[in-house]
N, C-alpha and C positions, 0 to 999 in steps of 0.2 A: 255539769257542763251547762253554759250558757246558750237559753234557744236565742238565737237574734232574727232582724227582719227579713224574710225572703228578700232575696235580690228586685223581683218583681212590684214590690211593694214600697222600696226603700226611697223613690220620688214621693209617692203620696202622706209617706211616714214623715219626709224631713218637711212638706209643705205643712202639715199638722204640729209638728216639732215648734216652726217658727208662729205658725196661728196661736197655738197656747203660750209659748213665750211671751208672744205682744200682749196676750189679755192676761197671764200672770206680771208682769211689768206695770200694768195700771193700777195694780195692787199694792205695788211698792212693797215688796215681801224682804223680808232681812235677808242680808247677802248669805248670810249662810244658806238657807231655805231655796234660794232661787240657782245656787251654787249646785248644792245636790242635785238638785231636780236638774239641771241644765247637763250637768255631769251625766249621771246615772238616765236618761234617756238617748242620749246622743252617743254614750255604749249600747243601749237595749237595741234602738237603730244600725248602726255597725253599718253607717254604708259603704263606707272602704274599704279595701283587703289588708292594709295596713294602715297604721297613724290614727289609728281611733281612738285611743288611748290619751296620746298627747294632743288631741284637738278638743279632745274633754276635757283634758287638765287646763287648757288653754280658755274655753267657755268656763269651765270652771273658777277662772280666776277674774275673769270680768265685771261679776257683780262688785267682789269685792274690790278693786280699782275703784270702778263707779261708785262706790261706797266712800271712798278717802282711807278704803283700811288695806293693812299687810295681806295680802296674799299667800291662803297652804302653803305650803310644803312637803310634799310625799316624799320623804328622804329614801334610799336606799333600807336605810335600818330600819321603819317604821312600816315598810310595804307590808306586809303578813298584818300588821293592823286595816292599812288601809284595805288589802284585800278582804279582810273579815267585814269590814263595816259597810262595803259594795255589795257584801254578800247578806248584812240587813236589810239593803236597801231592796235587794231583788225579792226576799222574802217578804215585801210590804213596807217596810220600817223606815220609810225616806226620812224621818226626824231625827235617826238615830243616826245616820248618816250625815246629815244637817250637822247635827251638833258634835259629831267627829270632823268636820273640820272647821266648826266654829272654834272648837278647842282649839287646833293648831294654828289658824290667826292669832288667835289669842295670846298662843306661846310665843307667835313672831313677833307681838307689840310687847309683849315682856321682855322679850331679850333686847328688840330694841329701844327700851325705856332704860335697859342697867346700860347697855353700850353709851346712852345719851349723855346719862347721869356720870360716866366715869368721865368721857369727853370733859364734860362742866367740871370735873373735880380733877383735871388734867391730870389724869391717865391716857393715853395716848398710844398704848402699845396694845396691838390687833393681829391675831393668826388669821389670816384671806382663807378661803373653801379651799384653795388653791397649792396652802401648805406654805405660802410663804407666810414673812412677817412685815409689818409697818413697826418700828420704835423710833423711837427721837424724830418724827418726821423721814425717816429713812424705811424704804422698801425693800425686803432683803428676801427675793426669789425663793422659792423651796431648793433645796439641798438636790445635787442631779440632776437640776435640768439646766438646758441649754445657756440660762440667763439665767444661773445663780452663780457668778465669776462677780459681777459687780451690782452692789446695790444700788438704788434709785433714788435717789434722792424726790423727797416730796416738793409741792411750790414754797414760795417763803411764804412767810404769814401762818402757818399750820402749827397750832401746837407744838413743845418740843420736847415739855414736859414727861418722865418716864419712873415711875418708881418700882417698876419689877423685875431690875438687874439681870444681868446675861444668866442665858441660860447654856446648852450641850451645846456645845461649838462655837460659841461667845454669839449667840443668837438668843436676844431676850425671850422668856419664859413665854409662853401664852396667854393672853389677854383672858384674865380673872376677873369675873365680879365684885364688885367692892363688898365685902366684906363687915357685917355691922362692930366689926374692932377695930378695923382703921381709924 
């Protein structure tokens, strides 16, 4: 169980919170390092009853903005890591926690370097979070909902290019990484 800040305390905590922030910021610390730390004490504080959570994921994302780089990710599937690596950081380990989502930036400028690279090599066909699809410049909603009756056509000028042929339902396959045998 996490001890957090007495309610009584949780003004003088966050006035503290922002003092160390401004004088680790003079420092220009790597967005991972100022990530964690900005993270992980803005839970140890807990000054809400709720939303603490996502306003630390939200601080959490700011360094790396202000950096020019991708932004975490705590996916649904990955939570049990991220929970274990919060749980470094409680036990001391703030580096270890740093470099757990220096990793996952990481992962998000490699996915989007092969998405770049396919783009250039017009590939063109992309499954959205959302479950639909984009091919040929055409948007084709996920299957079930309200707005998959008609696909969407993209602006002109958009790539139209497609090499990964229909897939179940004459809805193109999902967007693959290019492959060093193509």
């Amino acid at each position: 169980m996490h001890e957090y800040c007495p309610p009584e305390q949780v003004q003088s905590e966050i006035d503290n919170f922002l003092r160390i922030h401004e004088s680790h910021r003079k420092l220009n610390p790597a967005p991972e390092l100022e990530a964690a730390w900005l993270h992980h004490e803005f839970v140890r504080i807990h000054p809400f009853q709720d939303g603490n959570g996502r306003i630390s994921r939200l601080l959490m994302a700011y360094p790396f903005i202000k950096a020019g780089e991708f932004v975490p990710i705590i996916s649904t599937e990955f939570k049990l890591d991220y929970v274990a690596a919060l749980e470094t950081a409680d036990a001391g380990d703030l580096p270890a926690f740093a470099n757990y989502l220096g990793n996952l930036a990481a992962a998000r400028t490699d996915a989007a370097v092969v998405r770049a690279r396919s783009i250039l090599d017009g590939r063109t066909h992309f499954r959205h979070g959302n479950g639909g699809v984009t091919s040929k410049g055409v948007y084709y909603p996920p299957e079930g909902k309200p707005d998959a009756a008609e696909p969407v056509r993209m602006p002109p000028g958009r790539p139209a290019e497609d090499d990964s042929g229909p897939g179940p339902s004459g809805i193109p396959d999902p967007f693959k990484p290019p492959s060093p045998f193509d």
